[in-house]
N, C-alpha and C positions, 0 to 999 in steps of 0.2 A: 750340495757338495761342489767344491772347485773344481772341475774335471780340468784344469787347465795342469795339475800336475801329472796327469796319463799322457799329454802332450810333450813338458816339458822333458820326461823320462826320456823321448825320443828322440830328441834337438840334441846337437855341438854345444857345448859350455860356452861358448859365446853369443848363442840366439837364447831370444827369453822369450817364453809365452807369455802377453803381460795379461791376457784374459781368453775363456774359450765360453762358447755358450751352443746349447744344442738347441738343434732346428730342424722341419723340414723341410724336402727337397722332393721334387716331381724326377722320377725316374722309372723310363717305362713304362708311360701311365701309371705309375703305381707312388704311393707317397712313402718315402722311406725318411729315417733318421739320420741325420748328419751331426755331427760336430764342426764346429767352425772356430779356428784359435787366432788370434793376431798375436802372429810371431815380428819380431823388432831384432835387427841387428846393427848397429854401429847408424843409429837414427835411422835405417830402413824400414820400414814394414810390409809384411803379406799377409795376404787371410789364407791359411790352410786348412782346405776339406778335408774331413776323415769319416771313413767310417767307423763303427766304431760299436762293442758291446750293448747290452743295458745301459749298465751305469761303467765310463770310463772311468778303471779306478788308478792301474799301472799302465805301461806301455804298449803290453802285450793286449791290452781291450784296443787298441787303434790301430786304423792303417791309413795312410796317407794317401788320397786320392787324388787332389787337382790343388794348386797353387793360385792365387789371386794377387800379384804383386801389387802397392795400392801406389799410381803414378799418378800423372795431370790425367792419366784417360781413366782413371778409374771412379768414381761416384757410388752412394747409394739414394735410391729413390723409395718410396714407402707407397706403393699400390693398393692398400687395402682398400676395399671397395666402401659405400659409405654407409651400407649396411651394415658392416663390421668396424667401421669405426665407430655408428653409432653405439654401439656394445662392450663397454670397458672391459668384460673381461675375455674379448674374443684375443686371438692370436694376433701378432703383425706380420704381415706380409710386405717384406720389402725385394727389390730389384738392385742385385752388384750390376753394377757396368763397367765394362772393361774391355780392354782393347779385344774390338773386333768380335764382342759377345757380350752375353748380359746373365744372371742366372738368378731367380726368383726363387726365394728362401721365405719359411714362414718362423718366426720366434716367438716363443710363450711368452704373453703377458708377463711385464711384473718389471720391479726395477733393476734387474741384474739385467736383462735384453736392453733396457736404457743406460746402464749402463757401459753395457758391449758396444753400441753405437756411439756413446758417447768417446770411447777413444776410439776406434776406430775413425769418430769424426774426426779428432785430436792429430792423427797419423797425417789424414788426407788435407788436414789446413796445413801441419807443418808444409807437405811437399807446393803445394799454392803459395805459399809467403815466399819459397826461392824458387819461381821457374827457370831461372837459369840454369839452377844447378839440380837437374834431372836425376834422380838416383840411378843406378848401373845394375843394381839386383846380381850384382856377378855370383855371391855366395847361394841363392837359389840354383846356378848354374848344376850344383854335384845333387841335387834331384831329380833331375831330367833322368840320367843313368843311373838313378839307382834302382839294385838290383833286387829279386825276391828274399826275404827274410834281412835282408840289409838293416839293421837300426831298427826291427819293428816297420819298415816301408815294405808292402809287399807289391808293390807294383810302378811297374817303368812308366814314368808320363811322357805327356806328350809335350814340344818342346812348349815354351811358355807365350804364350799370346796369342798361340793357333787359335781354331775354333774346337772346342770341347765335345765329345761324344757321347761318354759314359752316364752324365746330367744330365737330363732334359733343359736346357738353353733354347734360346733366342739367339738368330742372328740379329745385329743389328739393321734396322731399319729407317734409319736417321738420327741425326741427334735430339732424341728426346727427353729430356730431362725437367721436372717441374720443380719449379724455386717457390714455390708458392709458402709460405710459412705464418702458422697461425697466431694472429695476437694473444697473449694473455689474457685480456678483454674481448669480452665478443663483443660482435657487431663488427661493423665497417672501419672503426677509426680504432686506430693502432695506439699505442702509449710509447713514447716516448721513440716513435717511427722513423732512425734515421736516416734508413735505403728505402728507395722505391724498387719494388721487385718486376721482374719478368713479368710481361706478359703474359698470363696463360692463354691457349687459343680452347676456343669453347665446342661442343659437339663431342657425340660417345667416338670415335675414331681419334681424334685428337688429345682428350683428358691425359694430361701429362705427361704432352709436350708444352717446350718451351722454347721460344727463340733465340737461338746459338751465341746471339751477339748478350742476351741478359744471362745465359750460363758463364759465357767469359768473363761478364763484367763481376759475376762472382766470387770465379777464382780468383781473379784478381785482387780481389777484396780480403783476400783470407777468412770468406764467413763463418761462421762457427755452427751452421745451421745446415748441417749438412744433409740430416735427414729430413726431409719433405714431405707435406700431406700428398696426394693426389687430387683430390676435391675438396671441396667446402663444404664443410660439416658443422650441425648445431651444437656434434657433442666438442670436446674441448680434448679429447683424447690424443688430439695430434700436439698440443701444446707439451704434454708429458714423455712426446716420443721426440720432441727438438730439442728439450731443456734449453729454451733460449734462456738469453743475458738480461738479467731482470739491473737496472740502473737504478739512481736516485729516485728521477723524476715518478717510476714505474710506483716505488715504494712509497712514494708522497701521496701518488692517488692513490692507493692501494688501501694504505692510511687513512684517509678521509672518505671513500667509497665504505668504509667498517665502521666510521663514526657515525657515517648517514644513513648506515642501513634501514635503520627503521622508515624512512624518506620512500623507500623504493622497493620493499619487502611485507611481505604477507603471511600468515601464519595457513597450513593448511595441514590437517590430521593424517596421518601414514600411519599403519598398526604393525610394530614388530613383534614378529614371534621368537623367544627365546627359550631355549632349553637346555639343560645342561644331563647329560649322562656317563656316568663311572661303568662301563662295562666290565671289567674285570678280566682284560685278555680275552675274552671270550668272540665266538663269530656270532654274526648275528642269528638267531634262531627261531624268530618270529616276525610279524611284520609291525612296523612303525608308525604304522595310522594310527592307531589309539590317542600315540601319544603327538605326533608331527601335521595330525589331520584333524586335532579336539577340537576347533574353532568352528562356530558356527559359520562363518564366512573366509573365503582364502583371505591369509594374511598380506602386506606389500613387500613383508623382506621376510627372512628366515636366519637367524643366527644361530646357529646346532652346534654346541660343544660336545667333542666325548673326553674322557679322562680312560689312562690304565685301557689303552685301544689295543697293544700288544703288551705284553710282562716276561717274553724271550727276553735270552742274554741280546742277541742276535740284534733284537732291536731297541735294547740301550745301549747296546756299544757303538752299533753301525747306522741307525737312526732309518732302517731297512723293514717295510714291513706288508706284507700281501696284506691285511687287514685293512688299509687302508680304504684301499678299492671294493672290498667289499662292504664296507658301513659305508661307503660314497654314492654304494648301488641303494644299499638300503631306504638311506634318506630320504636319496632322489624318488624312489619308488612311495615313496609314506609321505608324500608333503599331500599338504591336501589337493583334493581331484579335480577344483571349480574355479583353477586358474594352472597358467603354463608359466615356469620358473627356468630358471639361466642361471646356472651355476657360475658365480663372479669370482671366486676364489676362495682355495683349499690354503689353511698352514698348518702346517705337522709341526712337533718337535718330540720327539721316539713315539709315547704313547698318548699326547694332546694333540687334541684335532680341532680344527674350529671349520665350519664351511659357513659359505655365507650365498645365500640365493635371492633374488629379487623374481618378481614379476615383471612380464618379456616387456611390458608397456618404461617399467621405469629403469630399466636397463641405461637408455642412454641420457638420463638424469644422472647418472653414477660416474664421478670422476678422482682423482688424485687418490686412486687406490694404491695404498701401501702396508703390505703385511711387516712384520718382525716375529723374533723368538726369544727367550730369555731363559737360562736352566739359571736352579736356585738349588741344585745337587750338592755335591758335595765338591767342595773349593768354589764355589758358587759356575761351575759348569756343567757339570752334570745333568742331565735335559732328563731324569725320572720324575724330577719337580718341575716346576716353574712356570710357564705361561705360552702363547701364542695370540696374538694380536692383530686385529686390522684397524686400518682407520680408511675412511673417506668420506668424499662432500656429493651431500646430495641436494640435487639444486641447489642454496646457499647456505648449508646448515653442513657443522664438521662434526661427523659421527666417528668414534672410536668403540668395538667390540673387543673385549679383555674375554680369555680364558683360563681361566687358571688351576693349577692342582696345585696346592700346600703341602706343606707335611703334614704327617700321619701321629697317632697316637694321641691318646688324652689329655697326656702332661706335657705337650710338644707345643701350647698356644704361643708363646713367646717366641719359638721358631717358628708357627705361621706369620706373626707379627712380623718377623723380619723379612719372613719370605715377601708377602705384601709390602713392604717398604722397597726390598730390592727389585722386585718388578717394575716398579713408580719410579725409581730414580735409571735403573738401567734401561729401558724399553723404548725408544726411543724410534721416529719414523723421520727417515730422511725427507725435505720437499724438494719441490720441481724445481722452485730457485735454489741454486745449489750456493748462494750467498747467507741463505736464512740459513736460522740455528736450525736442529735438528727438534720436530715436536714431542713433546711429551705428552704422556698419558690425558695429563688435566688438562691440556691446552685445547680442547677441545668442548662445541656446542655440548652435545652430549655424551655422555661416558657409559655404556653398557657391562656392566663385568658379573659373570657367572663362572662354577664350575664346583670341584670338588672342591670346598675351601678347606674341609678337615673338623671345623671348629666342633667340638661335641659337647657335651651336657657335663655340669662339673656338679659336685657334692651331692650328687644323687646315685645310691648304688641302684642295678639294673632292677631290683623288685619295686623300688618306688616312680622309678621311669615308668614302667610296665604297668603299673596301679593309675597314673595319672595318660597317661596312652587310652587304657582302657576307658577311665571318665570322660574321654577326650578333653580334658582338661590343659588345650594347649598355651590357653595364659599361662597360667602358674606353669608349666613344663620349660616354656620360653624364656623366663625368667631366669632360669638356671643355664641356660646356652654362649656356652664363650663367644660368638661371636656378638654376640647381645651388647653383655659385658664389656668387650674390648671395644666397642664401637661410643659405646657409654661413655667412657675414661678417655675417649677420641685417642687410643691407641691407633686405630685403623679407617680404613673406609671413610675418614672425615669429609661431611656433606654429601656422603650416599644416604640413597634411601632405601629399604627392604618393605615391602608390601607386608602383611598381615600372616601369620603364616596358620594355616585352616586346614592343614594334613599331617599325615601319620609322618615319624621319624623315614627319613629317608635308607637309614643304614641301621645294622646290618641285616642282612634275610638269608635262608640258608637257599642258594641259588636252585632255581626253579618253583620257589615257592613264595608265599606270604608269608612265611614262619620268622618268626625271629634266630638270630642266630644260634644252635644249639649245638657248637662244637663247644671243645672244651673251655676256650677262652671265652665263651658267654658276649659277646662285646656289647656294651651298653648301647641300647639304641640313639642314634640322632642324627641331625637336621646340617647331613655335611657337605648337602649339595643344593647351592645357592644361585638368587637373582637378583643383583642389586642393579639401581643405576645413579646418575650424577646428571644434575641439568633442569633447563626448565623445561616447560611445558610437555612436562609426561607426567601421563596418567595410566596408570595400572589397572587392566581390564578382566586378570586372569592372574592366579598363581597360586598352581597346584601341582600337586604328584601324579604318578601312571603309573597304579598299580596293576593293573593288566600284564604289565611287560616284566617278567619273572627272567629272563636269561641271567642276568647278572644277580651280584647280590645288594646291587645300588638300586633305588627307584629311580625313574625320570623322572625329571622337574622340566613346570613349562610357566612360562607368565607371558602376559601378549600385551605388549605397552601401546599407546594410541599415542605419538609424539608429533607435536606442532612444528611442521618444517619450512624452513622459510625459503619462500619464491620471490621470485623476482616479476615487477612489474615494467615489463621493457621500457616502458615510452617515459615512465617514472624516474627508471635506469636512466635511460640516456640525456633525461634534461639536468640529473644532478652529475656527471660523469661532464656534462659540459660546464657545469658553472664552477665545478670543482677543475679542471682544467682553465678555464677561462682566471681565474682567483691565483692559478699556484704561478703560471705569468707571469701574474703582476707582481707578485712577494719575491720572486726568485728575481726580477730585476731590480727591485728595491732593497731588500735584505740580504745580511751576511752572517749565516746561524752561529747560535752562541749557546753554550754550555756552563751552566757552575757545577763542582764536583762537592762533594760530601765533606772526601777529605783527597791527600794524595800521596798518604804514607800509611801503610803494612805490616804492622808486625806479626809473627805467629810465633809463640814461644813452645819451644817445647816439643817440636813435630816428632811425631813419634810411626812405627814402621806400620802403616795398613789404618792408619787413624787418619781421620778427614777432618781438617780444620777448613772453616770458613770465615771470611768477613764481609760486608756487604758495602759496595761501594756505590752512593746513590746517584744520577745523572739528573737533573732539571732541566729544562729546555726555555733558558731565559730570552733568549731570540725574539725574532718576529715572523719567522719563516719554521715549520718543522724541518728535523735537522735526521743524518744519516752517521752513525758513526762506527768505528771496528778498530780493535786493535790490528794492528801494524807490525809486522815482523822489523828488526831494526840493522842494519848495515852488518853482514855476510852473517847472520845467521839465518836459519834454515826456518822457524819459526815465532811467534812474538812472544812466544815466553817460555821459559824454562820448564823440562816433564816432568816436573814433578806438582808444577803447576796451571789452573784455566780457570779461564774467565768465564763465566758462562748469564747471558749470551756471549758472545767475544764480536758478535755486531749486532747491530739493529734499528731501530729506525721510534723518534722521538716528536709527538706530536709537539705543536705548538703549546708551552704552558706546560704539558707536561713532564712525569719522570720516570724515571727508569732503573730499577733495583740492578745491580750486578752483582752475582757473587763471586770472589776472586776464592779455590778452592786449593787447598794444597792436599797432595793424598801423596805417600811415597808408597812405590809399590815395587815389584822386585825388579823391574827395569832399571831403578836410580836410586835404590836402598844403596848399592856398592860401593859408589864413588861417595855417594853422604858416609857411609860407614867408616870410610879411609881418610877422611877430610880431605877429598880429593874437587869435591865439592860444597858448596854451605847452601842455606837457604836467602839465597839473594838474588833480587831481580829487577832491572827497572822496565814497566811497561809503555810503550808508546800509544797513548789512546788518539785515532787520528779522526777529526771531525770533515765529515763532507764538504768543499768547499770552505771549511774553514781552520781552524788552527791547528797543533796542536799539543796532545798534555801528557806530561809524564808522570808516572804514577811508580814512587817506590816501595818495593818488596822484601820485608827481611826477617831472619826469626834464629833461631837453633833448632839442631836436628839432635837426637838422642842416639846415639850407635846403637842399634839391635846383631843381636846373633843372626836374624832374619836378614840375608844378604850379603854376609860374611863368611869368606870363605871357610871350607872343613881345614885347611893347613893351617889359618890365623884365629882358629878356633881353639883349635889342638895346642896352641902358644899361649891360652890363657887359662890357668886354671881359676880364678878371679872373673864374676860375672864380668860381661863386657862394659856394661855403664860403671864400672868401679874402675876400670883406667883410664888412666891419662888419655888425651888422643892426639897425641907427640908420641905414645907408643903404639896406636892403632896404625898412624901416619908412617911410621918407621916398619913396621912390618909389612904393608902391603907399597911402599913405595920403590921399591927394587924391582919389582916383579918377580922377583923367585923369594918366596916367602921361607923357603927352608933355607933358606942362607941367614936371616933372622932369628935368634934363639932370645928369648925370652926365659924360658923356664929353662931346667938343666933337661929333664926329659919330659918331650912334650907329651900329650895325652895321648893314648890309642885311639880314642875318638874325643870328638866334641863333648863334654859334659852334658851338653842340650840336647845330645841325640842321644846320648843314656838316658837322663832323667825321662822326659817322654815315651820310650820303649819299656823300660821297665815298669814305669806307673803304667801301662798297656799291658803290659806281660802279668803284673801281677795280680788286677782290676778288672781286666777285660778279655781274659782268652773266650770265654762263654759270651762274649755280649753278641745278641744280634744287629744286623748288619753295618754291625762294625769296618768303616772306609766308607762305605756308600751312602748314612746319614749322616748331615750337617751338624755340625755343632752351633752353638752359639755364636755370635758374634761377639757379645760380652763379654764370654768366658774365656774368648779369644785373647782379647786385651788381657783378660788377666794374667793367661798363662805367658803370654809375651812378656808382661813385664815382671813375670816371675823369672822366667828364663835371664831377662837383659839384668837383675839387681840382685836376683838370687835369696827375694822376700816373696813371700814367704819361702819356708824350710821344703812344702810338697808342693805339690802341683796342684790347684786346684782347677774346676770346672769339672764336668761330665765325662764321659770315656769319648764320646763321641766328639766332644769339642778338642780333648787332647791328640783323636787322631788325626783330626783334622787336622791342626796345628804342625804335626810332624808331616802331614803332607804339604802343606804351604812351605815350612823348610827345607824341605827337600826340592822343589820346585823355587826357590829363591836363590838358591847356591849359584854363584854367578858361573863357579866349572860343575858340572854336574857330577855325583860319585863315580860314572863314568868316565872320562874326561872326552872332550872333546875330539881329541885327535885319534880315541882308539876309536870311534864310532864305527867309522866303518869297518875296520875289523869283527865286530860285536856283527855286525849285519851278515857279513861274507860266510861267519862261521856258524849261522845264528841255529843249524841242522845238526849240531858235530857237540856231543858233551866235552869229548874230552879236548876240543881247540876252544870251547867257550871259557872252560875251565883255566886254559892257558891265557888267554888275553887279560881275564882278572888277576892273574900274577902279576900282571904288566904292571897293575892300576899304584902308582905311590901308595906308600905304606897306609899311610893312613885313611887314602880312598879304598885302598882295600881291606881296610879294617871294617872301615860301616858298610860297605856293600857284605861283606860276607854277614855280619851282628845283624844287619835286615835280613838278609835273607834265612839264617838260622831262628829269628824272631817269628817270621810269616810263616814259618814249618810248625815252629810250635804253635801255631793258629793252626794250622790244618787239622791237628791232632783233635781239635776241636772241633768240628766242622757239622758234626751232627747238629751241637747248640747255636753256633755261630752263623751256618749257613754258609759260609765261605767256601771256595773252591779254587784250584789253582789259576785256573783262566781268569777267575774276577782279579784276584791280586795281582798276577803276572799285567792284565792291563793296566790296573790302576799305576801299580810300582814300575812297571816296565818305560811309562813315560815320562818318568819323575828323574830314576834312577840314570837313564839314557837315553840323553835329551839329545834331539839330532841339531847344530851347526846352524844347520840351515834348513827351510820351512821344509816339512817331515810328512808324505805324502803316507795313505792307505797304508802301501805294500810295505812303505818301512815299517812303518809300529806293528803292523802283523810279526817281521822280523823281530823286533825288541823285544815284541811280548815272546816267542817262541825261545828267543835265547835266554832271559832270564826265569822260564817256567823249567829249565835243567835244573836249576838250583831252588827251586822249589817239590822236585819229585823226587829228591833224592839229598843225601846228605855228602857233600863233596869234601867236606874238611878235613 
C-alpha cells in the first residue's frame, strides 16, 4: 500500500510527498518502525521521519518527528555488512548523512526501497548540478514551532541541523563517505567505465570511508549513483540497490556475452520443490511436513503457493490479513529437517500467497529478485482472482514462479482462458536497467506456474467420475479434464508441460476428511490444483497429492523438478568478455549502424472502445555493428506517442544480421475514449524511431475511431435518442464542443437517463435479481464486445452475453464517464456529509437533473437486489464499495479514509428508500 497518502493528509497543498517507505530505526537500543517520506516544495526536498501506526492509512496514523532537509551536506551510504549483502533477501541498511549527524535506517528488500532511493538520489543530484544556488529550506522553517495536535504533528522539534536526540544517531566522525559502486559485470573490469572512483582506504576501522577530495569530485559530477556499497561483494545485490545507467556500449556486450553463453556456461542439477495449496480461509490445523518434507532429500529451493488464504470481506477489500503470518509460520516450520532455509520473499494479493525459500548455501547465488501481482476480478481488478509472481536469476539461469487462482465453476473454462491470457500480457517485472522494456512472463529461462487453476472434468456426471476414481483409472478420467483440452486446441499453456498425473481428484472433500463432497451441491470431483512448467532442461522427479492433510477441502499438490542451471566458468567468462570487448572497438570505430524497416506506414481501421488492435513492425539490422534503438518523444510533447497508443518494445537493442518484431498496439480506454468520442481527437500519429549513433526514421500512424457510449458523457447521452454510431459526428462534435452541453439540444426533450444505462439495468433487474455473485464475477471479454457494440448501433434488439458479462459492462460504464454520476465538484461535500442521511440526501439534489436521475435508478436498482440477498448473496457493504467508487470518483488520487467516506455515504441510500 502507498503510505505516502497518510503523509500527504498532513502537508500544505503546496508540499507533495512524492514517495514514503517504511523502515527501521535503532532507538533506545530498541529497533522501532519509522516511516520516511520525501516531501518536495518549489524543487526543494526533505526526508520526513514519522512515527507512525501499523499500516499508515490517513493522517491521524503519523506523527512527525525529525526533518532531514537534503542539501550539498546531506548523502546516503548503504553499510550493509557483506554477510547481508551476500543475502538477496535480507534487509538494506543504509546511513543519511547530514549536517552535523548521520542516522542509520534499515528498508525492506524489494523494488519500492529502490525505488525510494532512487528519487531521493534524483533530489540530491538536482541540488549537486547548482551549488551555487544552495536551497534556503525557509518553508521547513513553521515546523520547528509546531505545536501538539497542530496538522497531525504532535511534537516541537528541534531546530534543523542540530544534533538529534530522540534517534539513536551518530555524531559525525569525519567525512566518510564510500563512492565505491558496483559494475554490472563482475570482476575487476567495469563496462563501459567512465569515472575512475574514489579511493577506498582498506582495514575493519576505515571500510567506508573515502577521501574528501573523490566525494567532491562527485558532487561535482552530478553522479546519479548516489547509493553506494560499503564493501566488495561476490553477490551482485549492490548493482540492484545503484540502478546505475546502463549505455550502448553496456548493451552490445551484454548482447554478445548471451550469444556466447554456451562458451562460458555449464549446466548443473538444482531440485525445486513445488506446491500449490487451496486452503479455504481456513488457519492452519495440522503440520506440513507430510506434505513440504515428502522428499527424500532437502530440496535447493521451495516455491509454496496457497490460494483462498483468507475469504473475509476484510481481506478482499483491504488486502489485510493475520493469516498471512500464520501459514508463513507454518511453512517455515514443515520444510524438510536436513537442511537450513532463508525465506527470500513473501507476495500476497488478498488470498494468493506465494513464498519462495532457498537453502542458506545458495542464497547468495539469488539476484534480480522481483515480485509483481495481477487481479483478474471483476473489471479486471479485483485481486479474489488472479496471480502473484516472482522472478529471479540464479547464477545465470532466469527463473520466473507464477501463482495463480482462476475462476471458479464448470462452465467458466473460457473465463479461466481469459483469466491465463490476462496474467501473460499484464504481469509484467520491472529491470535493474530502467532503459529495458519491462519482462514478461515468457521471457524467461525457465517458467514455473502452479496453483488453483479451476479447470474440472467436463461430460462426466459425478457417478461416472466416482466409478473411474474408484478403478483408478486415471487415463481415461484425464482425458475428460479441461485443462487437458484447452491445452490440446493450444488455447492455453502453449509449450508448458504437466507431468503424468497418478492421484486422486484433488477437489472437492468435505473438510476434515477424505470424503467427497456430500453437501447439497455434490460437486463433481477434479484435478484443480496444478504444476506445470516451460523450459529446458527440467525434469520432473515427483507429482503427487497429500492426502494426509484434511483441513481444507482442497488436497496439496507437490512435484520436485531437478532443473539444469547454468554457471559460469570464470576464467572462460573472462577470456570471452575480453575478446568481445576487444571486437566491439574495432566495429564501433569502423561502422555506422543501419536499419531497414518492414514498412513505415499504420493504419487501424475501425478502433473500437476497449478492443486491442495490433500490427507488427519488423527491424533488420543490416549494418556492420549491432545497433541500439528507442522511440523518441518528438519537440514539446511529453511522450513519443499518443495514449491511446505503444510500441512495445519501444527500445531495445539489435544484434548484427539480426531482427526485431515490434508491435505498435492501439487499445482506447477510458482515459482517451472522450476526446475520440467528441472528435476532439482522431487516430493519428507520427513516430520518431531514433537509431543509436545513427539516423533517424519516422513511422506513420492512422486509422478511425468508432464513437462508443463507453466514455461519453450522461448529458450527450441523454441528447440522443438514436444509438451513438448512427450519428453524424459534426453532431457529437457540436454537442460536447461548448463545454456546457445543456446549452445544446438535439432532441426537444432529452432522456431521463441514458438509454445504455436503462437497457443494462433492466436486462439485470429482470434476469439477474437471484444470480450469485453478481458484481464480483467477471464476465467475458467476448460478450463484452458484444454488448458494447450492441449498445453503440442498437443491433441487436436485447442484450446479449451472460448476467455477469452485462454487469460487468455497466460497471466499466460507469467507471468511463469522463464526470462521474457524482460530479466532480460536489465531492467533497459527499465526503464532509458522508455521517448525515438527511445532508447526504441534500447534496444529490444538487446533482444536474439528469445525474440525478441515474444515481437515484442505481440506487433504487441495488435495493431491489438486496431484497434478494438470501440467493444472491449480496450485502450492502459489498455494493456500497463496489458502486461507491464508480458512482464518486474522487478529482484527485483518492486515499483509504476517503473511499471509506464514499462507501458510507452511498450505503444511506441503500438502507433505506429516500425517494
Amino acid at each position: 500500500m502507498d503510505q505516502s497518502f497518510a503523509i500527504q493528509e498532513i502537508l500544505p497543498q503546496d508540499e507533495n510527498c512524492v514517495i514514503a517507505v517504511q523502515c527501521l530505526v535503532f532507538v533506545d537500543n530498541v529497533t522501532e518502525s519509522r516511516l520516511l517520506g520525501l516531501v518536495e516544495r518549489t524543487k526543494e526536498h526533505a526526508l520526513f521521519v514519522f512515527t507512525h501506526r501499523r499500516m499508515a492509512i490517513t493522517g491521524e496514523d503519523v506523527t512527525l518527528e525529525d526533518i532531514f532537509p537534503i542539501s550539498n551536506d546531506f548523502a546516503v551510504v548503504e553499510v550493509s555488512s557483506a554477510d547481508e549483502l551476500s543475502f538477496v533477501g535480507a534487509d538494506t541498511r543504509v546511513r543519511l548523512n547530514f549536517q552535523d549527524g548521520e542516522l542509520e535506517v534499515r528498508l525492506p528488500f524489494g523494488s519500492h526501497s529502490r525505488l525510494f532511493l532512487s528519487e531521493v538520489n534524483r533530489a540530491w543530484s538536482d541540488v549537486c548540478k547548482s551549488p551555487k544556488e544552495a536551497p534556503k529550506f525557509e518553508w521547513l522553517h513553521k515546523y520547528r514551532k509546531a505545536s501538539k495536535g497542530q496538522g497531525g504533528i504532535k511534537q516541537t522539534l528541534v531546530p534543523l541541523g542540530t544534533a538529534h536526540t530522540k534517534i539513536s544517531q551518530h555524531k559525525k566522525t569525519g567525512n566518510s563517505l564510500n563512492a565505491v559502486s558496483r559494475s554490472p559485470v563482475e570482476g575487476n573490469k567495469r563496462v563501459n567505465s567512465g569515472v575512475e572512483h574514489p579511493r577506498v582506504e582498506s582495514g575493519p576501522e576505515s571500510q567506508g570511508k573515502v577521501k574528501r577530495e573523490g566525494w567532491d569530485e562527485l558532487k561535482r559530477e552530478g553522479r546519479d549513483d548516489l547509493v553506494r556499497q560499503s564493501s566488495h561483494t561476490a553477490s551482485n545485490k549492490a548493482t540492484m540497490l545503484a540502478m546505475p545507467q546502463f549505455g550502448l556500449r553496456d548493451n552490445l556486450v551484454r548482447c554478445e556475452l548471451l550469444k556466447n553463453e554456451d562458451i562460458y556456461t555449464y549446466l548443473e542439477n538444482f531440485s525445486f520443490f513445488l506446491g500449490t495449496y487451496n486452503v479455504n480461509g481456513q488457519t492452519p490445523k495440522e503440520g506440513l511436513r507430510p506434505w513440504l518434507g515428502s522428499t527424500s532429500t532437502p530440496p535447493d529451493m521451495y516455491c509454496v503457493g496457497f490460494q483462498e488464504l483468507d475469504l473475509s470481506k476484510e481481506a478482499f477489500f483491504f488486502n489485510d490479513t493475520p493469516k498471512e503470518t500464520e501459514w508463513m509460520k507454518a511453512v517455515s516450520e514443515g520444510l524438510h529437517p536436513g537442511a537450513k532455509y532463508a525465506l527470500v520473499k513473501l507476495v500476497r494479493l488478498v488470498g494468493i500467497m506465494l513464498l519462495f525459500y532457498v537453502r542458506n548455501e545458495h542464497a547468495k547465488h539469488i539476484s534480480e529478485m522481483e515480485a509483481e501481482t495481477v487481479g483478474t476480478g471483476i473489471m479486471g481488478r479485483m485481486g479474489n482472482k488472479g496471480a502473484v509472481a516472482i522472478r529471479f536469476r540464479f547464477h545465470n539461469s532466469d527463473i520466473c514462479v507464477v501463482n495463480s487462482h482462476l475462476a471458479a465453476h464448470i462452465e467458466e473454462y473460457e473465463r479461466r482462458n481469459q483469466d491465463y491470457k490476462d496474467i501473460c500480457s499484464r504481469l509484467l517485472f520491472r529491470q535493474h536497467d530502467p532503459a529495458l522494456a519491462p519482462l514478461a512472463i515468457m521471457k524467461h529461462d525457465v517458467v514455473l506456474w502452479l496453483g488453483d487453476l479451476n479447470y474440472r472434468l467436463s461430460d462426466l456426471d459425478v457417478d461416472n467420475v466416482k466409478d473411474l476414481i474408484a478403478k483408478k483409472d486415471f487415463e481415461t478420467l484425464h482425458s475428460y479434464d479441461q485443462l487437458k483440452r484447452q491445452i490440446d486446441e493450444k488455447a492455453v499453456f502453449v509449450g508448458f508441460v504437466e507431468g503424468e498425473i497418478g492421484f486422486l481428484p484433488t477437489y472437492k472433500y468435505d473438510t476434515g476428511s477424505d470424503q467427497w463432497d456430500t453437501s447439497e451441491k455434490c460437486r463433481v470431483p477434479a484435478w484443480c490444483d496444478r504444476i506445470l512448467w516451460r523450459g529446458k532442461n527440467v525434469r520432473q522427479l515427483h507429482y503427487q497429492s497429500h492426502m494426509a492433510l484434511k483441513t481444507s477441502d482442497h488436497k496439496p499438490v507437490s512435484s520436485l523438478l531437478e532443473i539444469g542451471i547454468k554457471l559460469v566458468n570464470e576464467e572462460s567468462y573472462k577470456k570471452t568478455f575480453e575478446e568481445i570487448v576487444r571486437s566491439l572497438d574495432k566495429m564501433e570505430n569502423e561502422c555506422i549502424p543501419s536499419l531497414t524497416l518492414s514498412t513505415r506506414e499504420f493504419q487501424f481501421k475501425d478502433v473500437k472502445f476497449m478492443q486491442h488492435q495490433a500490427e507488427t513492425l519488423t527491424l533488420h539490422n543490416d549494418g556492420q555493428v549491432p545497433c541500439q534503438f528507442e522511440f523518441i518523444q518528438k519537440l514539446d510533447e511529453p511522450t513519443y506517442c499518443k495514449p491511446w497508443l505503444t510500441a512495445n518494445p519501444a527500445k531495445g537493442f539489435i544484434a548484427q544480421g539480426g531482427n526485431m518484431d515490434i508491435d505498435l498496439e492501439v487499445f482506447v480506454n477510458r482515459s482517451t475514449a472522450t476526446e475520440l468520442n467528441a472528435g476532439r481527437q482522431q487516430i493519428e500519429d507520427i513516430l520518431v524511431l531514433h537509431l543509436e549513433r545513427g539516423k533517424d526514421y519516422f513511422l506513420s500512424v492512422s486509422g478511425n475511431y468508432l464513437p462508443s457510449c463507453f466514455g461519453s458523457s450522461i448529458q450527450t447521452l441523454c441528447q440522443l435518442r438514436d444509438p451513438i454510431q448512427e450519428m453524424p459526428l459534426e453532431t457529437l462534435r457540436e454537442l460536447t464542443s461548448s463545454g456546457d452541453e445543456t446549452r445544446t439540444v438535439i432532441i426537444d426533450k432529452p432522456l431521463d437517463i441514458p438509454k445504455e444505462i436503462w437497457q443494462m439495468v433492466d436486462h439485470l433487474y429482470r434476469n439477474a435479481p437471484k444470480q450469485g455473485e453478481l458484481f464480483q464475477q467477471p464476465g467475458l471479454r467476448s460478450e463484452f464486445v458484444e454488448i458494447r457494440d450492441c449498445l453503440d448501433t442498437g443491433m441487436p434488439d436485447s442484450l446479449p452475453g451472460s448476467n455477469h458479462s452485462v454487469a460487468e459492462a455497466l460497471l466499466l460504464f460507469l467507471d468511463a464517464l469522463p464526470e462521474p454520476v457524482v460530479p466532480f465538484s460536489l465531492y467533497q461535500q459527499c465526503l464532509e456529509c458522508c455521517s448525515n442521511t438527511s445532508q447526504c440526501k441534500k447534496v444529490v439534489s444538487l446533482l444536474p437533473q439528469c445525474h440525478k436521475n441515474v444515481f437515484n435508478y442505481i440506487a433504487a436498482f441495488l435495493r431491489e437486489l438486496l431484497k434478494h440477498s438470501t440467493h444472491n448473496n449480496l450485502d450492502v457493504n459489498i455494493l456500497a464499495t463496489i458502486f461507491a467508487a464508480l458512482l464518486l470518483r474522487s478529482p484527485t488520487k483518492q486515499d483509504l479514509a476517503e473511499k471509506r467516506k464514499t462507501q458510507e455515504f452511498f450505503q444511506h441510500f441503500l438502507v433505506q428508500d429516500l425517494s
